[in-house]
N, C-alpha and C positions, 0 to 999 in steps of 0.2 A: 454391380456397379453401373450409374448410366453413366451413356456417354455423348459427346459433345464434339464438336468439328470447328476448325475456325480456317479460313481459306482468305490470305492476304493479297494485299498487290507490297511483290516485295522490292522493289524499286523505291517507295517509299521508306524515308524511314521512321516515322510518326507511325505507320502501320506496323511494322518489323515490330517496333517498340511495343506497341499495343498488345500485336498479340503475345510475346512472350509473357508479356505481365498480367494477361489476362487468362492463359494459360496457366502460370501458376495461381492463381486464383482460383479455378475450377478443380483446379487437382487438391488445392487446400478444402474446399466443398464436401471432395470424395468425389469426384468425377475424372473418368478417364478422358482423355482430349487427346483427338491428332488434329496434325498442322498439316497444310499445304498451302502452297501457293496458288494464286487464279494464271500461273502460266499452263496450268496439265488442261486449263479449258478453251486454251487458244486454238483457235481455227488455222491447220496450217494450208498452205496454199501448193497444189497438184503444179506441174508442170508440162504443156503439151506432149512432150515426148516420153512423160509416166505421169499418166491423170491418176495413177490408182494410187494414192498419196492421201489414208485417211484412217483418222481410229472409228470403229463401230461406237454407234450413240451412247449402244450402254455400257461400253466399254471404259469410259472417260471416266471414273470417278476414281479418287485417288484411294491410298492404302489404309482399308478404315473406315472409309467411308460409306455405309451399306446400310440397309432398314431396320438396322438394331438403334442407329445413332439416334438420338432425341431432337436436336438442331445444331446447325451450323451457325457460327460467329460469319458474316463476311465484312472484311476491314477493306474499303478503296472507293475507289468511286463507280461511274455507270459501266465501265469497262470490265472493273474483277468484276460487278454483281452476273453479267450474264455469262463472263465466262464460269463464275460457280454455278447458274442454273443446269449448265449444258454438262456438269460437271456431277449433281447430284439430282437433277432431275428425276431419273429413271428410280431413284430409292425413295421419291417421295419425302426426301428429306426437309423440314422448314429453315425458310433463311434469316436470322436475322442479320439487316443489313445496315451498315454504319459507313456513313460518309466522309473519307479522307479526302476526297477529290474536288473537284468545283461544281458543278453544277447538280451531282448527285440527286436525278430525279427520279432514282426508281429506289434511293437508298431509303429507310424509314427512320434512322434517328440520326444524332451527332458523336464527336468523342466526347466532349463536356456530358451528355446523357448516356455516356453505355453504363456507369456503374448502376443507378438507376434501372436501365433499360435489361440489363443482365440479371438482377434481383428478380424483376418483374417473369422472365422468361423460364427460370430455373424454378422458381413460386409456377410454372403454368397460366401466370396469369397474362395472355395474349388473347387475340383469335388468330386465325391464318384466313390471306386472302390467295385464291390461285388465282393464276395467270394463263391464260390458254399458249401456248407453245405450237412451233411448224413441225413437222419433219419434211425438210428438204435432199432430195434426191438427185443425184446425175446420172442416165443411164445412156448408153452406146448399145445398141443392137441387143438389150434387153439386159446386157451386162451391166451392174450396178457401180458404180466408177468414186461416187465418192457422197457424205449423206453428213448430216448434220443437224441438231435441233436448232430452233431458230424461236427468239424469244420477239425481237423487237419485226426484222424486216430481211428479206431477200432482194439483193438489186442484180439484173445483167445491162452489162452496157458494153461498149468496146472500147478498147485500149491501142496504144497509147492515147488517143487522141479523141476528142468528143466529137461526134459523129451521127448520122442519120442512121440508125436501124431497122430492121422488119421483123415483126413477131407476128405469130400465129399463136392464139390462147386458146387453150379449151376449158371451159369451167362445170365440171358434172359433166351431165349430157348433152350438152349444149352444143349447138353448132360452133368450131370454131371462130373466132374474130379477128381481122386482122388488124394492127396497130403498127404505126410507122412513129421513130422519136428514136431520142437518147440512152433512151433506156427505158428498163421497167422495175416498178418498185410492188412487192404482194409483204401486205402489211398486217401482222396484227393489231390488236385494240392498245395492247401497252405500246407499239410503235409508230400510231399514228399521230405521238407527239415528237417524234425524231424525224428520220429523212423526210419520210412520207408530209410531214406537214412541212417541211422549207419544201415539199414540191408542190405544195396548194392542193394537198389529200388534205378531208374533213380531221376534227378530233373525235375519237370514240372512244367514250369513256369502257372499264374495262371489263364489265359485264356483260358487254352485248358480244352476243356470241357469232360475231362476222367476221371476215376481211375486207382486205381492201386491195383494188387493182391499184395503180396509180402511173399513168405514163409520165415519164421525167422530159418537158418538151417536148410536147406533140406536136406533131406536122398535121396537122388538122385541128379545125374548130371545133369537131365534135368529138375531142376524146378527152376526156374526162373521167378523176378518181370515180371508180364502182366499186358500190357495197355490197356485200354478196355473206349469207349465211356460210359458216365455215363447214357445213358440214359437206359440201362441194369439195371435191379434190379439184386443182389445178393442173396441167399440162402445157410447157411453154418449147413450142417449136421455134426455134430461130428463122429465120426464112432471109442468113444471109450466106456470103460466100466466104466470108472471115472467120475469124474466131473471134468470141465473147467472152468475157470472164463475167464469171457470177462473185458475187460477193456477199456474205451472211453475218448481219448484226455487226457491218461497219470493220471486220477482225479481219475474214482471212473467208478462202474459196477458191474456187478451180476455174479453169477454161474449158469453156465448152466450145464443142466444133459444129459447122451446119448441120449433122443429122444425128447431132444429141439430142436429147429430152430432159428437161428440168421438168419435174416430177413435186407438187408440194401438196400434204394434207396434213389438217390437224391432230397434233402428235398424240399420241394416249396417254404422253406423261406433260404434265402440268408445272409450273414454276408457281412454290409455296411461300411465301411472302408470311413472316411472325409479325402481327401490327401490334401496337401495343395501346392502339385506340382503335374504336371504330374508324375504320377505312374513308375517308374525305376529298377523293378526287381532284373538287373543283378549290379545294383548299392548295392541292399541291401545284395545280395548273396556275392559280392567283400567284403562290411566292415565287415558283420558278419560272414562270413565262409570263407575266402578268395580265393571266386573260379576268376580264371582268372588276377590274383595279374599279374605281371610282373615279369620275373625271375631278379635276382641280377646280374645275367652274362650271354649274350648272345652269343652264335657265331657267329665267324665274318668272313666275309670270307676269305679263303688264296690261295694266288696263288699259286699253285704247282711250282714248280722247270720242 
């Protein structure tokens, strides 16, 4: 019997509703289906006096969920889709993903389209796009404190209060760099339509296989988002006398202290995306952020006198 996965955000209840009826559908099929919610892929947050406050990467996926399943239903907006990445990632599972939420720009179709979109998927007839994926680390005297996959973006900045920072980067083998700002943002290509661009990091569509540094208010003219082949690990030294929290894909993260290490390389496991057309990029960036709209009034040419 195959089987199928469907992971909600159950706070809604357009989604709740969904999947039960969509569930019973798949099991009318002849398909076995489990449910879970996108809360098992929330990032929870360490606390100084017990940083070690973390599930192992591959440990997150819920009961069922494993390299037998065929795909996962995901019902919510941009929030469930990554917490189901980080959640089924490591089995290589594909997602498809249906937009309950607003702005839904990593979702691939609507609820007026899943009956459609579900026909399609169960027939096989999709492709899958991947997503390159972080694996983020916090280590203390080489003790590993707390880790996480990371789809869109990694930030550290300080708390409560926005403030001047000092980092030390190390990218590969490279000499360290140092950077002074509010923070710092290490991006991938699906996330440098998110933080990274409201902090005036480029867009990289999502095949080029780079990251991106990007300081959050530089104290300097000359620091500026870097693009860097992913196949560089990162190494981020604090160089202050407080503590920082780090924060991963906007959810949830730990505090780091002056002589932790944030630790980041690209993960071995991928986030699988079911499209159900050829993949369109600059399509998605047009309806949702309106890059490359057409202007209303164009110039035309005039003949001089």
């Amino acid at each position: 019997m195959p089987k199928a996965g469907i992971i909600y955000n159950d706070i809604k209840p357009i989604a709740c509703r969904t999947a039960e009826e969509l569930k019973d559908k798949l099991i009318s099929w002849g398909w076995e289906v489990y449910m879970a919610t996108g809360v098992g892929g929330i990032l929870g947050y360490s606390s100084p006096n017990r940083p070690v406050c973390h599930t192992a990467i591959n440990h997150l996926n819920p009961p069922g969920f494993d390299g037998d399943m065929s795909f996962a239903v995901v019902l919510g907006g941009d929030g469930t889709v990554l917490s189901a990445c980080r959640q089924v990632a490591p089995y290589g599972i594909p997602l498809l993903t249906v937009n309950t939420g607003h702005m839904g720009f990593l979702t691939e179709t609507y609820l007026n389209q899943l009956p459609q979109a579900i026909e399609h998927v169960v027939e096989d007839c999709y492709q899958i796009e991947e997503r390159a994926m972080l694996t983020v680390q916090l280590f203390r005297d080489d003790l590993l404190l707390w880790e996480a996959l990371c789809l869109n973006e990694m930030v550290i900045h300080r708390e409560p209060l926005t403030s001047m920072c000092h980092f030390e980067v190390q990218i590969g083998n490279h000499a360290r760099v140092d950077i002074a700002a509010d923070g710092l943002i290490i991006s991938t290509p699906t996330g440098s339509t998110a933080y990274s661009l409201s902090a005036g990091g480029p867009v990289v569509t999502p095949n080029v296989p780079v990251l991106q540094l990007v300081p959050i208010c530089p104290h300097s003219l000359a620091s500026r988002a870097l693009v860097f082949a992913d196949t560089e690990p990162v190494t981020i030294f604090p160089a202050n006398h407080n503590q920082l929290v780090m924060v991963v894909d906007g959810n949830g993260g730990c505090y780091i202290m002056p002589d932790d290490q944030v630790r980041m390389q690209r993960s071995p496991y991928a986030a699988r995306f079911i499209r159900l057309g050829p993949p369109e990029f600059f399509r998605v960036l047009r309806e949702k952020l309106g890059w490359g709209l057409p202007h209303i009034a164009k110039p035309t040419s005039v003949e001089l006198p």
